[in-house]
C-alpha positions as CSV (number, residue, x, y, z in Angstrom):
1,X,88.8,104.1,83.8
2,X,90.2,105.2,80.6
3,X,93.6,104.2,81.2
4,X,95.3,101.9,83.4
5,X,99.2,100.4,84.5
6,X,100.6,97.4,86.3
7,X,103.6,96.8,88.5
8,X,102.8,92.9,89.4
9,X,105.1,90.7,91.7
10,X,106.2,93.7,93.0
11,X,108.9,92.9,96.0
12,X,106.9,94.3,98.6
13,X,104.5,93.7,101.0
14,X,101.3,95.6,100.3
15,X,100.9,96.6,104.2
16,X,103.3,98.8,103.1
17,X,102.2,100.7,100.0
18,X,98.9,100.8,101.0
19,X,99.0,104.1,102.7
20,X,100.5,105.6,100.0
21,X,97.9,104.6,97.4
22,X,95.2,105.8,100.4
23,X,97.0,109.0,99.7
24,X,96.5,109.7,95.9
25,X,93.4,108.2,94.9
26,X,91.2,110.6,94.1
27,X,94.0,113.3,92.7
28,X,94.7,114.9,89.9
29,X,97.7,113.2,88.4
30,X,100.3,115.9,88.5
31,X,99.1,116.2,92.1
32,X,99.7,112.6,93.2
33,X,103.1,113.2,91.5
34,X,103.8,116.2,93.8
35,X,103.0,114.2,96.8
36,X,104.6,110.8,96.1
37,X,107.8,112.6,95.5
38,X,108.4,114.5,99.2
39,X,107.5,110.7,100.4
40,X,110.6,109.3,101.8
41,X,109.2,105.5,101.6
42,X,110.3,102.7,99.3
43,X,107.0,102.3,98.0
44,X,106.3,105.7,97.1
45,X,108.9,105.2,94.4
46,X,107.1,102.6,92.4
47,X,103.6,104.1,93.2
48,X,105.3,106.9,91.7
49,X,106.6,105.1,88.5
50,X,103.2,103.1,88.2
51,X,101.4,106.2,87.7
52,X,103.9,107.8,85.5
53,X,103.5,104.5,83.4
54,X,99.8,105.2,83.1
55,X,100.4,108.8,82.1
56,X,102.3,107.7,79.2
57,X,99.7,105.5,78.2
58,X,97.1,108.1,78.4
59,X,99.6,110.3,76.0
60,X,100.5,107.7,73.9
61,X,98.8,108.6,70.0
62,X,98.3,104.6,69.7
63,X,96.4,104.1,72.4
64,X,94.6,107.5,73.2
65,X,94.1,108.5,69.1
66,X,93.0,111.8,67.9
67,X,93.5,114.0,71.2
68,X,96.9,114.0,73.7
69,X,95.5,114.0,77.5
70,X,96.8,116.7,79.4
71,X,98.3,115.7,82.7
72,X,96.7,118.5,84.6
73,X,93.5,117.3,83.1
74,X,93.8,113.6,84.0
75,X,93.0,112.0,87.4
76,X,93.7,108.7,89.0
77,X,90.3,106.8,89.5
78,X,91.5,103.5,90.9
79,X,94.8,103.0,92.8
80,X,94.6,99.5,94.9
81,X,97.6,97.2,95.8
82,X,96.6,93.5,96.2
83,X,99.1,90.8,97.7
84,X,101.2,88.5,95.4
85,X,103.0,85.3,96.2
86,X,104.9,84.7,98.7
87,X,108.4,83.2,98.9
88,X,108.6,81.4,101.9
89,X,111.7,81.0,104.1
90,X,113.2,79.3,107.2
91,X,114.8,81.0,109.8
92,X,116.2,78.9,112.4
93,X,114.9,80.1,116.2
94,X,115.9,79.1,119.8
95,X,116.2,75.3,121.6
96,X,116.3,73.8,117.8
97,X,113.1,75.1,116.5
98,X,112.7,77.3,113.3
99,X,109.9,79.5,112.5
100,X,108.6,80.4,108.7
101,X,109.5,83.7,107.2
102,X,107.0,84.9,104.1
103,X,108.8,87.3,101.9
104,X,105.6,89.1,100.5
105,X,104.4,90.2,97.1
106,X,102.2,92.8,96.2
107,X,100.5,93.5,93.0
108,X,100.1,97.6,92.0
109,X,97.3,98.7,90.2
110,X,96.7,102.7,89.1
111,X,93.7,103.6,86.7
112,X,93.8,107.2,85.2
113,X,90.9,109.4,83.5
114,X,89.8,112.4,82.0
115,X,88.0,115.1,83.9
């Protein structure tokens, strides 16, 4: 893994974003791209601008010196979301009683390589 981006405490649960990272690992970058983008989720949208982060970090000259990747040429390795934090709520129920709410967290990860 040559290359690799971040989205942590990211405000949503990772039930939900990990279909969408089931979908692109394994593809060529520009590929993923194609696909997150006809995705009507949430999720899909910062999937989408994780891997766009670690694109730019794979054509960055500081980081990647003496040769620019080619997105065509570059493919995602590792994409896994893990679960954050959670903020955790009350939310009053029936006869008096109140059940806990956990607003989940989910941590993005997206590692990108050369063919």
């Amino acid at each position: 893994m040559a290359f690799e981006s971040k989205h942590r405490y990211a405000r949503i649960s990772p039930r939900k974003v990990r279909p969408l990272a089931d979908l692109v690992r394994g593809k060529f970058v520009d590929e993923a791209l194609d696909i997150l983008r006809y995705q009507p989720q949430r999720g899909a949208r910062m999937l989408e601008k994780v891997i766009k982060t670690a694109l730019a970090n794979a054509q960055d000259p500081d980081q990647n010196p003496g040769q620019i990747a080619e997105e065509h040429n570059l493919f995602i390795t590792e994409c896994r979301v893990d679960g954050g934090p959670m903020f955790k709520r009350v939310q009053p129920k029936a006869r008096g009683m109140s059940a806990l709410l956990k607003k989940r967290m989910s941590h993005i990860h997206v590692g990108i390589d050369e063919v």
